[in-house]
N, C-alpha and C positions, 0 to 999 in steps of 0.2 A: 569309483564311488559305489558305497552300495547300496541294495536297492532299500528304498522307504517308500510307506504313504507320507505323501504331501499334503501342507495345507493350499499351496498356490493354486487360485484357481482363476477362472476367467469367460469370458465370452466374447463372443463374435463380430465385428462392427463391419460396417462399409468397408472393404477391401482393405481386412484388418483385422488385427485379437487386439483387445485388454488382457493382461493378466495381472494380479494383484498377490503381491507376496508378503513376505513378515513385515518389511519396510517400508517398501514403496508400490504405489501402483502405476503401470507405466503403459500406453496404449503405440501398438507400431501398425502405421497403416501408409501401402503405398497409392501415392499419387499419380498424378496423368504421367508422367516423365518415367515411371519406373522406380523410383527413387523410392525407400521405407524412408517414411518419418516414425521419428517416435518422438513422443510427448507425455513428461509425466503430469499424472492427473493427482489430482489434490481432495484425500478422500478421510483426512481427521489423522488422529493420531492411531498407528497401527502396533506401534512397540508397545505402548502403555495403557492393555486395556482395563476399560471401564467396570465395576463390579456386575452391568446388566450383560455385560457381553460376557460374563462367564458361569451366569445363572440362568439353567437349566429351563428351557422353555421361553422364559424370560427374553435370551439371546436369539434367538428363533425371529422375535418379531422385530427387533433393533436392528437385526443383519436384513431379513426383508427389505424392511423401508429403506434403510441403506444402501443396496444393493438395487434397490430398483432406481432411486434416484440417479445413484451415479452411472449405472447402466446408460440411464438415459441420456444423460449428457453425455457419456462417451459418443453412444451411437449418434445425438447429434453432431459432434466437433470431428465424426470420422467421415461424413457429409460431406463437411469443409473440405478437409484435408485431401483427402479423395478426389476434388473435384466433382463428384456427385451434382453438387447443386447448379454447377456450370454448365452442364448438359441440361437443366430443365429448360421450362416454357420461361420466355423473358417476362418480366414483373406487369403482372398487371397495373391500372392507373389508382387503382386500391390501393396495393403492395409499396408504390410509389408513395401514395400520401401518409403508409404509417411509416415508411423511413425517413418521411421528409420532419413528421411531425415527433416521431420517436426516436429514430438514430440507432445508436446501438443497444437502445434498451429494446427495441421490438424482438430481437433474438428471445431475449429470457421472457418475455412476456406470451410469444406465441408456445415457449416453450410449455412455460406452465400450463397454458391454455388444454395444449397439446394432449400432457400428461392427465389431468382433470378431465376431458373429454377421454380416454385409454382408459381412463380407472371407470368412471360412468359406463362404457360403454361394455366395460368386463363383468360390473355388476347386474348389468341388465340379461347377457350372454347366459352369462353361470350359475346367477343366484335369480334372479327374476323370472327368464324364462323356463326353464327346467320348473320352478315350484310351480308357475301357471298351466304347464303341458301338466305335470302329475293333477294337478287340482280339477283338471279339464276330465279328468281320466278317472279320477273317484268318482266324480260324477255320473258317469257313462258304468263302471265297474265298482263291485264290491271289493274293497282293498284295505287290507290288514296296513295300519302305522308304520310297521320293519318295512313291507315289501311295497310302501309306496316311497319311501327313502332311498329304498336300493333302484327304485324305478327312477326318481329324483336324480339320484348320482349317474346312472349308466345314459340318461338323457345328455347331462353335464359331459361325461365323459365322450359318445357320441360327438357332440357340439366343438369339444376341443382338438377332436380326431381331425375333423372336418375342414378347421380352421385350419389347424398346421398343413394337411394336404391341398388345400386349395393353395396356401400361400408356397408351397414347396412347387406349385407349375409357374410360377414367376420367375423370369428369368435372374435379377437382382437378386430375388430372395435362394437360387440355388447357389449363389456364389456366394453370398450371408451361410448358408448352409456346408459348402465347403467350408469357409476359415473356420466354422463349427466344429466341422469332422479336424480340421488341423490342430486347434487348441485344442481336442482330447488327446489326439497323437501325439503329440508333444511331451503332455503331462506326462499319458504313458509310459514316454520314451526317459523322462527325466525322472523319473517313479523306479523305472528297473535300474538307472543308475549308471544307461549309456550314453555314450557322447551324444550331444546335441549336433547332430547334423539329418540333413534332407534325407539321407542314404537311411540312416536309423530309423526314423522318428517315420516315413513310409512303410515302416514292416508292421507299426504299430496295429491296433485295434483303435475304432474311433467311436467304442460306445462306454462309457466313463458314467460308473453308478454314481457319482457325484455329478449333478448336472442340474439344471434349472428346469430341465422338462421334466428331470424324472422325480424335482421336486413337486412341481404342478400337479402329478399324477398322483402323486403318493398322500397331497394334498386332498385331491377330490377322493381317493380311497377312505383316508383318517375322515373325513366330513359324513362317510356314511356312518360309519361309529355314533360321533357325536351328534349327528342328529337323531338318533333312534331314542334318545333322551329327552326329546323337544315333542311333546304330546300333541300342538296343536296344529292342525292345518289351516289356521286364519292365513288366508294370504300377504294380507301386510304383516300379520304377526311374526310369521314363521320368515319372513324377509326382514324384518328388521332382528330376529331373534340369529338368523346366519350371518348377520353383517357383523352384530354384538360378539359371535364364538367364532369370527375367523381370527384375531388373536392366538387362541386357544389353537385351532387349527394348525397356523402357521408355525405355535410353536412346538406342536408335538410329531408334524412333520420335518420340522428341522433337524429337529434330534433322530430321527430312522434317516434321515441323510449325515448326519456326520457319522453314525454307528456302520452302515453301506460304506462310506469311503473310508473307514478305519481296518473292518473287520471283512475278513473274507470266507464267510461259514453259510449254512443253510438259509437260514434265517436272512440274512442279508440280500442272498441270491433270490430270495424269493421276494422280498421289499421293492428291491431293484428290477425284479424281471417286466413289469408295465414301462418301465421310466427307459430302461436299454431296447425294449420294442418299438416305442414312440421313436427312438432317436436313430432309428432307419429311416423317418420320415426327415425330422430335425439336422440330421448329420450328413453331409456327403463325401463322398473323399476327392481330399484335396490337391490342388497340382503342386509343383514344387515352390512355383514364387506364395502362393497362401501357408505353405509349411513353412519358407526363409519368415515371414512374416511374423511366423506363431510362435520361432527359434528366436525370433530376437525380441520378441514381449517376453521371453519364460528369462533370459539371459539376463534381461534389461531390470526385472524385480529377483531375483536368484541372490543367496548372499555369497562368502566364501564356505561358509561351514553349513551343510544338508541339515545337521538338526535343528537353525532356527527355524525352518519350514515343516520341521515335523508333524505329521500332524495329530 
């Protein structure tokens, strides 16, 4: 086979990859026994897309939402599957009375909870406290509009460094962070056009300018841009006015990440160079059963012919 950019791409779950290809999206994750399960996930139609998903910025913010959603529910259903939840604390008498009174709807309902409480508590992180520390800090300093922005962002940026490192000393979250470095190897490995095996797909590189961190980053970069356009520093203002142009945002980020995983030139390498830094924190490398794992989510969504996944 030879070699192409890919569109497959994917993420890391409880001792496990999702990968999502032209047709199907399929997660393989092994359980207490040893065993890979794989389970395809049911994520719309992927053959027959929609006119947003092919309009320029547009699709930016359709593939977010999409992508965080089903992200999420993989990573909860690779919990399951994993055994994860069988090692926790037994249910409190709480825990008890909403299964007794909800059943199997409490899953999807703590789920949502979950998710809502994750998005509140990102907005507070990113966009609330950063504009309060700069706000705190005009106050105390004489500060030009630009360079209380870029002060704004690199607090942001700071914030996010922090998070990932604190959560990279967990031990769960290092092995979340292996099957990370595996699904980039993988791709890699199925990108240059060699056989998929553990032998191969080890020799790889595990930092992949297409990635979910290096979109995040590339994110809070584009945001300093667009906010140099935003005159006021009203505190609610300027927070309701970031929540209004994260759309915008997300979709002018997206497109510096599909032009990074297409093109291989200056430009890209320098788009890319924050998002492949982070993902020394993000990525670890992997042992061979997290690589078998990441070989049979890429196998499991792959067609017979490389150019439907062209990307």
């Amino acid at each position: 086979m030879k070699e192409h950019k890919t569109s497959i791409g994917g993420q890391a779950l409880i001792e496990g990859v999702m990968m999502r290809g032209p047709e199907k999206c399929v997660m393989a994750v092994r359980n207490t026994s040893g065993e890979i399960i794989t389970e395809e996930v049911k994520v719309g139609s992927l053959k027959n897309k929609k006119w947003y998903q092919k309009a320029p910025l547009i699709r930016g913010v359709f593939a977010f939402i999409e992508n965080m959603i089903n992200g999420y529910k993989c990573l909860m259903r690779s919990t399951e599957l994993s055994g994860f939840t069988d090692v926790l604390e037994p249910e409190s008498r709480f825990e008890k009375w909403l299964d007794r009174h909800f059943g199997e709807k409490i899953t999807g309902i703590i789920g949502v909870l979950s998710l809502i409480l994750g998005l509140g508590i990102s907005l507070l992180l990113f966009i609330v406290l950063p504009t309060g520390i700069t706000k705190l800090l005009s106050l105390l300093f004489p500060l030009s509009g630009v360079l209380k922005t870029v002060i704004e962002s690199l607090i942001k940026i700071m914030i996010f460094v922090l998070y990932l490192w604190a959560t990279s000393l967990m031990s769960d979250m290092k092995r979340v962070y292996g099957y990370h470095g595996a699904e980039h190897k993988t791709i890699f490995c199925y990108e240059k056009g060699l056989e998929l095996t553990v032998e191969n797909v080890r020799k790889m590189g595990r930092f992949h300018p297409r990635c979910g961190t290096s979109f995040i980053i590339i994110s809070i970069l584009v945001s300093i841009f667009v906010m140099c356009f935003v005159p006021t520093w009203d505190m609610i203002y300027r927070v309701a006015i970031k929540i209004l142009l994260l759309p915008l945002t997300v979709g002018i980020s997206y497109e510096f990440i599909k032009l990074a995983g297409r093109y291989d030139n200056v430009f890209t390498r320098i788009i890319s160079f924050p998002g492949v830094m982070l993902q020394h924190i993000t990525t670890k490398e992997p042992d061979d059963s997290m690589i078998e794992c990441a070989i049979t989510a890429l196998n499991s969504v792959r067609t017979d012919n490389p150019e439907d996944d062209r990307w």
